[in-house]
C-alpha positions as CSV (number, residue, x, y, z in Angstrom):
1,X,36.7,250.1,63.6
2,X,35.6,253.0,66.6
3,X,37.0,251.9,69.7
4,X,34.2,249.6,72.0
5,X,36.8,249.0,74.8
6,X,36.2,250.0,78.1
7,X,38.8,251.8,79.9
8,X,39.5,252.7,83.3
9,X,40.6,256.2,82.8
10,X,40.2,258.4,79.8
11,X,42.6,258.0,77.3
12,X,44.0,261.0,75.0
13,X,41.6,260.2,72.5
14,X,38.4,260.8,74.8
15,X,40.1,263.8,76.1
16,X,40.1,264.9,72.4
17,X,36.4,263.6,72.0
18,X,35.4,265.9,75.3
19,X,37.3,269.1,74.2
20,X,35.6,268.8,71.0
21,X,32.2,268.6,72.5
22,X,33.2,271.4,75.1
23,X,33.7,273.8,72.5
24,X,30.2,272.8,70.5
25,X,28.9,273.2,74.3
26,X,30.6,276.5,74.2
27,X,29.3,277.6,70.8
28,X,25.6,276.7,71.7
29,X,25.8,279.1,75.0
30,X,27.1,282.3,73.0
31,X,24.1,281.0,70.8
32,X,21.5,281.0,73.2
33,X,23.1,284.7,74.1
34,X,23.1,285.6,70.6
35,X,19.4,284.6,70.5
36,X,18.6,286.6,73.3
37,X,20.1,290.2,72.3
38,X,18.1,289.6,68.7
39,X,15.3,288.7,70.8
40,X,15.7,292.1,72.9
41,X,16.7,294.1,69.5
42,X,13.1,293.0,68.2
43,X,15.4,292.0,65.1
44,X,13.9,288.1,65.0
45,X,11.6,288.8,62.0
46,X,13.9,291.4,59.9
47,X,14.8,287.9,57.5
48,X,11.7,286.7,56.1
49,X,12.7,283.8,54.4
50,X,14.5,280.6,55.1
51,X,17.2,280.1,53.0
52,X,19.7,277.4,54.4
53,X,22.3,277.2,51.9
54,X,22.2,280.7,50.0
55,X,21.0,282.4,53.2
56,X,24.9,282.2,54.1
57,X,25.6,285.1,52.2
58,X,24.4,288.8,53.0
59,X,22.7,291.4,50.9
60,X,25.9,292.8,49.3
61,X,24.6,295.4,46.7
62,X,21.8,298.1,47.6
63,X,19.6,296.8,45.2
64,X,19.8,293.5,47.4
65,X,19.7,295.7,50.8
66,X,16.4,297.4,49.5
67,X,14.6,294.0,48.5
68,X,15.2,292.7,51.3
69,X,13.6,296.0,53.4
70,X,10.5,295.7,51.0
71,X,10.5,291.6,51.8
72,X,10.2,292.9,55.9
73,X,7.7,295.9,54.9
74,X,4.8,294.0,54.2
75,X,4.7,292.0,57.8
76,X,2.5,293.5,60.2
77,X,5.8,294.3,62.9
78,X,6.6,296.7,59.7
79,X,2.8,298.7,59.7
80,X,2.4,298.8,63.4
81,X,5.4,299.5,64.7
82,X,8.4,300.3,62.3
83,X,6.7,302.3,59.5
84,X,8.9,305.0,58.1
85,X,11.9,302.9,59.8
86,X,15.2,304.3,57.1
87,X,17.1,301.4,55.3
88,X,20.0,301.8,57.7
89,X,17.8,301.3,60.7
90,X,16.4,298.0,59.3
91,X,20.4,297.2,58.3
92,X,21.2,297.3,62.0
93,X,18.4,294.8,63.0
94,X,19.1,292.5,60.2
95,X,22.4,292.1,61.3
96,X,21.6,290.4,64.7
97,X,19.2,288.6,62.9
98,X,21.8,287.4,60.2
99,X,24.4,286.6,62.7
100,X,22.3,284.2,64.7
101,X,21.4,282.3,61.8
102,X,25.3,282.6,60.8
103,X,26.4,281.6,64.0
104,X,23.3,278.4,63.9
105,X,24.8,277.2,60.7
106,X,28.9,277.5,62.2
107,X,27.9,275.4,65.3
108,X,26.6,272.0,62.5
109,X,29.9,272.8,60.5
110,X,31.8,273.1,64.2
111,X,29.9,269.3,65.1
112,X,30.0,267.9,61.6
113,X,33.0,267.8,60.4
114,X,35.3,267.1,63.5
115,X,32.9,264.4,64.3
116,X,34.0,263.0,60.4
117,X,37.2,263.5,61.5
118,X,37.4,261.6,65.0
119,X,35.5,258.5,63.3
120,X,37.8,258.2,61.0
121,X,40.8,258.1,63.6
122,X,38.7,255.6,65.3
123,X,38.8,258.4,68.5
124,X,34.7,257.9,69.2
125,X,34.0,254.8,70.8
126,X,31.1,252.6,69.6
127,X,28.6,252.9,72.1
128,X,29.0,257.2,71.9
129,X,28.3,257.0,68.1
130,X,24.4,256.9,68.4
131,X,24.6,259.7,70.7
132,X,26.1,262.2,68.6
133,X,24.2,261.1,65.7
134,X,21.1,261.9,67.6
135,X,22.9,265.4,68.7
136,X,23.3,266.1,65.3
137,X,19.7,265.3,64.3
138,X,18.1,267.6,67.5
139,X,20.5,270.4,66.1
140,X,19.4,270.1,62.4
141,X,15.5,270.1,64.0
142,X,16.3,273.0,66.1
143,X,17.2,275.0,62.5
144,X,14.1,273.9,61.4
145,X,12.2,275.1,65.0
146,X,13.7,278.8,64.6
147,X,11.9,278.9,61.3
148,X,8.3,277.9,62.3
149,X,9.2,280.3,65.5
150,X,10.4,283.5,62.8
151,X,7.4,282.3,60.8
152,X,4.6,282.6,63.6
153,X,5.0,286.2,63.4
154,X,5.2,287.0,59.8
155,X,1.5,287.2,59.1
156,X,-1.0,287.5,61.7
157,X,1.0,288.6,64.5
158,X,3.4,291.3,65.0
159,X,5.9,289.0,67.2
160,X,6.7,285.6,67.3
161,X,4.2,283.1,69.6
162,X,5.9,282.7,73.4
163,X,5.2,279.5,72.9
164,X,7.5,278.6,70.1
165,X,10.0,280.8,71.6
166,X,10.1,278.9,74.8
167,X,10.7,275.5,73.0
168,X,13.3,276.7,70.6
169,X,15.0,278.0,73.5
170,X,14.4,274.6,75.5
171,X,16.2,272.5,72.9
172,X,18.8,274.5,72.8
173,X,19.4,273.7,76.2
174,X,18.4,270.2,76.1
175,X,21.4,269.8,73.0
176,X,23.7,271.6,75.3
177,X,22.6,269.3,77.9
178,X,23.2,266.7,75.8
179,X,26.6,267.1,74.5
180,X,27.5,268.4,78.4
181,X,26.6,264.9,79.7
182,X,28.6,262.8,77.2
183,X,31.7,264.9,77.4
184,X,32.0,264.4,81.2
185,X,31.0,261.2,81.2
186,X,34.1,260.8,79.0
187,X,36.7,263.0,81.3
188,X,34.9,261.1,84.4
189,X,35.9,257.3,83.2
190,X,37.1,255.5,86.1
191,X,36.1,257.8,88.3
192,X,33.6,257.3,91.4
193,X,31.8,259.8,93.2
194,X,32.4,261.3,96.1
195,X,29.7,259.1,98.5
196,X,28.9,262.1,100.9
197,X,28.2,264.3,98.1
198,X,26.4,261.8,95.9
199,X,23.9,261.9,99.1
200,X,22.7,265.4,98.2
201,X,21.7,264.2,94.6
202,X,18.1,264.1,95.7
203,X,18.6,267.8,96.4
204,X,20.5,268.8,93.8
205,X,17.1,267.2,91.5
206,X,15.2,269.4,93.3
207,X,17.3,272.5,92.4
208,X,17.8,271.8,88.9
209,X,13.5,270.9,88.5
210,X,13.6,274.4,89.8
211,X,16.4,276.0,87.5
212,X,14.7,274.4,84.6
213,X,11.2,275.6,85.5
214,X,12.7,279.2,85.7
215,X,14.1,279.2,82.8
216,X,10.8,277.9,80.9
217,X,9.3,280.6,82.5
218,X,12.0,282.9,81.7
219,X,11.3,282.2,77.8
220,X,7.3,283.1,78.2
221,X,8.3,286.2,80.3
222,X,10.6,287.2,77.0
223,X,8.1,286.0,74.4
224,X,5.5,288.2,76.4
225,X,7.3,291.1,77.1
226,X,7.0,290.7,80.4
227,X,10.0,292.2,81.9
228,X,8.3,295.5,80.6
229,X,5.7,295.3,83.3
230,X,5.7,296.1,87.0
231,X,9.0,296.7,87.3
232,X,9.6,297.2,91.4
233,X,10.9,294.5,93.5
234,X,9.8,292.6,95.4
235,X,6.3,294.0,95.3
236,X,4.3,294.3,92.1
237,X,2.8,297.4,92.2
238,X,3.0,297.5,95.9
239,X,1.3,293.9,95.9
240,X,2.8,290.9,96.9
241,X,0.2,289.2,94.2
242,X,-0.9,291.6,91.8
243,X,-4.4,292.1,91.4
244,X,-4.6,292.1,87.6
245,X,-2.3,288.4,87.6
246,X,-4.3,284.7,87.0
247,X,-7.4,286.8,85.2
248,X,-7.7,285.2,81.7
249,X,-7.5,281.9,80.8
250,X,-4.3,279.9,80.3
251,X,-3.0,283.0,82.5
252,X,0.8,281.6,83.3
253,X,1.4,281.1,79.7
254,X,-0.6,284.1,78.2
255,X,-0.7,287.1,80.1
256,X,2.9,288.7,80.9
257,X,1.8,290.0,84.5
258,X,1.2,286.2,85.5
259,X,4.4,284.9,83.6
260,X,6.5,287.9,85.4
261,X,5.0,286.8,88.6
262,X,5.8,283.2,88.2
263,X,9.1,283.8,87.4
264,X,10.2,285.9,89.9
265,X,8.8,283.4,92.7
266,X,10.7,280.4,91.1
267,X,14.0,282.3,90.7
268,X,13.2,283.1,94.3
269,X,12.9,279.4,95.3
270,X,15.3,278.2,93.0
271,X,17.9,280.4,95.3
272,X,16.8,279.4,98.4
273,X,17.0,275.6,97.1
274,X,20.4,276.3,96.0
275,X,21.8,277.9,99.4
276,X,20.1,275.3,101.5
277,X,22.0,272.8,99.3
278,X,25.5,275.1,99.9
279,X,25.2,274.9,103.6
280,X,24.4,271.2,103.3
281,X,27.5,271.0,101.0
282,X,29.7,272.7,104.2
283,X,29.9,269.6,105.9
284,X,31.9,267.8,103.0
285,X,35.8,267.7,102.4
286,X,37.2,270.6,100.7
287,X,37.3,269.1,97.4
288,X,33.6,268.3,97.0
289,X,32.5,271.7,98.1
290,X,34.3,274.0,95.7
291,X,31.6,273.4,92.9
292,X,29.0,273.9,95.4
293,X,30.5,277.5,96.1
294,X,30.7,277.7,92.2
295,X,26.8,277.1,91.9
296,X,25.9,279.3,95.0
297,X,28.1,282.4,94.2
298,X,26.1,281.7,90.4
299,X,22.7,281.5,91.9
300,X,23.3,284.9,93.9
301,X,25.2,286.7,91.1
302,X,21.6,285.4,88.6
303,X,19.6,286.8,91.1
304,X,21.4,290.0,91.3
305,X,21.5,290.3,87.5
306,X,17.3,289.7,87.2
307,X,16.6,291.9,90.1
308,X,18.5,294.9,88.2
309,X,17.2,293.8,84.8
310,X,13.9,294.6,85.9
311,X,14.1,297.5,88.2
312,X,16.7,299.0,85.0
313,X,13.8,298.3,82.7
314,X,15.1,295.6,80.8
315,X,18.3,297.3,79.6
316,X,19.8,295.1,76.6
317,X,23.3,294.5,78.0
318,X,22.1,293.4,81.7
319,X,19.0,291.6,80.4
320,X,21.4,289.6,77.6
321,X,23.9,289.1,81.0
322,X,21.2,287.6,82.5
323,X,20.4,285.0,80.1
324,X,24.0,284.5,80.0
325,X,23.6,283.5,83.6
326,X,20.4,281.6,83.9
327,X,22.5,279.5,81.4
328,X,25.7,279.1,82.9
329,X,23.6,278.2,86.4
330,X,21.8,275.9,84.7
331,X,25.0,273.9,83.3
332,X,26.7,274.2,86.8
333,X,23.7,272.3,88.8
334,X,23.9,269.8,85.4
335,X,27.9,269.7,85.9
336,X,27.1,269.1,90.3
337,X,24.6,266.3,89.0
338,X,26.7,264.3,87.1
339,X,29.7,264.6,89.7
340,X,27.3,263.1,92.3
341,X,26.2,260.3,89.7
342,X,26.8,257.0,91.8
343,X,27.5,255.3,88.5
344,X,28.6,258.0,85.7
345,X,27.8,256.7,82.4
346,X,30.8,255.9,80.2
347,X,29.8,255.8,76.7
């Protein structure tokens, strides 16, 4: 039967259980990475069918390659912007494309089948069972998101909606989140918080509310193409609110100059929030500050990264770095959060 025992400390098989959901964790960020370079490589809608099984294996013959151009030739991304693109330009978008999904379908395998496995040494204790289940459920209905995202833009528009976008990136988080939580909550057993930084939890809430809002934003500046626009800081086009921002309805969420605006001004707080909390963080013992440092040295290196994304024009390798970090900031505050937890949960 999987273990239901409650034990002080972790024992080897929950460090096995964590280490296995580390790497999933792992896997997931190089995904949401991944995600982004095909999002910057306007590859996203070069595979115009959803093929779950067979969609494993490539074009291998030309014949294959060329039906496979004529399948993307008829969206309207083809006719506006891509007609008279040569086979072996549409070869290097379909790769990113191809690999994303590729790399979707290794992460189910990666969960699946060690998570067989660790049941069946009786390694996953009861009351973590319903947990991974539901991981594995959100994982199989983020699949199925990517599609009605890739699908939004196959017939009326020439890109996919900003909306879908933003939520497939948002569960993709919120499963990393996920699988983040219950792995330290296993490496954590037996082990209290540090009382003088648990006090900055309220804080730290406020930081990650502000993190998390970036990032949502972040998604509708990419689904906009808004990092193409006004590309000075800190001024946009010499105003501090640019005159053409908040002018249509539904503005934040619709126009790129309002979503670029947004963004910037809640990266802005969310680094203020996050230093304030550092210098708050000075006053406790050496060993409760070092992950403070972590997240405050991230915060400035994220800021950095978007500041030079924009003013560079949105190069691929600095704007794909900078998802990279808005990730990796993002899992540091989650990381500070649960270390302050008064109570960590112990599944």
């Amino acid at each position: 039967m999987p273990r239901d025992d409650i034990a002080s400390a972790p024992t080897a098989a929950d460090r096995r259980v964590a280490l296995w959901l580390l790497i999933c964790c792992s896997m997931i960020f190089a995904m949401v990475v991944i995600g982004g370079i095909t999002r910057l490589t306007e590859s996203g809608l070069s595979i115009t069918e959803w093929k779950p099984i067979s969609g494993v294996i490539p074009p291998l013959t030309e014949a294959e390659w060329q039906a496979e151009f004529d399948r993307y030739k008829v969206i309207p991304e083809y006719a506006q912007f891509n007609e008279g693109m040569t086979l072996a330009d549409f070869k290097r978008i379909f790769w990113w494309e191809y690999i994303h999904r590729l790399w979707g379908r290794l992460i189910g395998v990666a969960f699946l089948v060690p998570f067989v496995w660790l049941l069946r040494r009786h390694d996953i204790r009861r009351p973590m069972i319903p947990h991974l289940v539901a991981i594995f459920i959100l994982g199989g209905l983020q699949g199925a998101l990517g599609w009605y995202m890739v699908s939004s833009g196959l017939a009326e528009r020439t890109d996919v909606s900003q909306y879908r976008l933003t939520a497939h990136l948002l569960l993709a988080l919120a499963i990393l989140s996920y699988a983040l939580w219950l792995a330290l909550s296993l490496l954590r057993r037996g082990m209290a918080a540090d009382p003088a930084a648990t006090k900055l939890r309220p804080h730290l809430w406020l930081a990650a509310l502000l993190i998390a809002l970036t990032l949502t934003f972040g998604g509708f500046v990419a689904g906009l193409n808004g990092g193409l626009v006004y590309n000075g800081f800190p001024l946009m086009g010499g105003q501090l609110i640019p005159s053409d921002a908040f002018r249509i309805p539904w503005s934040p969420f619709e126009d790129p100059v309002t979503a670029q605006f947004i963004h910037r001004w809640l990266a802005i707080a969310s680094v203020i929030a996050v230093l304030a909390l550092w210098l708050r963080s000075r006053k406790l013992r050496a060993i409760a500050v070092r992950p403070f440092n972590l997240l405050a040295a991230m915060a400035v290196i994220q800021a950095g990264l978007g500041i030079s994304t924009l003013l560079m024009v949105v190069p691929i390798p600095l704007a794909a770095a900078h998802q990279a970090g808005a990730v990796m900031l993002w899992t540091l505050v989650l990381w500070l959060l649960h270390a302050t937890w008064p109570a960590p949960s112990n599944p």
